[in-house]
N, C-alpha and C positions, 0 to 999 in steps of 0.2 A: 367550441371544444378545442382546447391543444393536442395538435399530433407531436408526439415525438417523433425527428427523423432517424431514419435508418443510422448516418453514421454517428449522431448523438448515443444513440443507443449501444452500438457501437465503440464507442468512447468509454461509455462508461462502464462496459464489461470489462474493457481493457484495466481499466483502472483498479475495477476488483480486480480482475486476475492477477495483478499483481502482489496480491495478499499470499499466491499460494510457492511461489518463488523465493520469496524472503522468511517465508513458513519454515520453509524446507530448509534454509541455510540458517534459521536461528536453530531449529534441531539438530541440523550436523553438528554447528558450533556450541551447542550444548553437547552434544557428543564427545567432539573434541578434547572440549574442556573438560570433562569429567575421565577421559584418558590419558590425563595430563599434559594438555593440548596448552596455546597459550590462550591468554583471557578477551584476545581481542577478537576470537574468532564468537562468542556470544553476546559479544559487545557492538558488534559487526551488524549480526543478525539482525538485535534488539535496533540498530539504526533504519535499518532496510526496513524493518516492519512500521515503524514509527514515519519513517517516509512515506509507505507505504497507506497506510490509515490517514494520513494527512491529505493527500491524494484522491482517496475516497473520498474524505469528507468536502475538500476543496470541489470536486465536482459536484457531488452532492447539492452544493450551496448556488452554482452555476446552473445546475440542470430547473432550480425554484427560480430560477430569474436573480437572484441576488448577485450580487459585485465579487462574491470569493472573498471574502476578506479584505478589500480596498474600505478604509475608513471614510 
């Protein structure tokens, strides 16, 4: 049987948690922008979140034993 270790586990909450930080900054900068804010601040956002999911899915890939995306 695989245990997962504590700071594996660990890890990878981290990793979500970071979904909910760039959450919050693509809404303000959709805020922004819709109060005639400038466009980089949704653009901003939509970068962090997409870092963000990448992150996710890169441990993801690690926690199954896989390379992360090394070819």
């Amino acid at each position: 049987m695989n245990r997962v270790s504590t700071s594996a586990r660990l890890s990878r909450a981290l990793d979500w948690a970071g979904l909910v930080p760039s959450g919050l900054l693509l809404t303000a900068g959709i805020g922004e922008y819709q109060e005639n804010g400038s466009v980089l601040w949704p653009a901003g956002g939509v970068l962090l979140v997409l870092v963000s999911v990448w992150v996710v899915w890169r441990g993801r890939a690690r926690g199954k034993g896989g390379t992360a995306g090394v070819p």
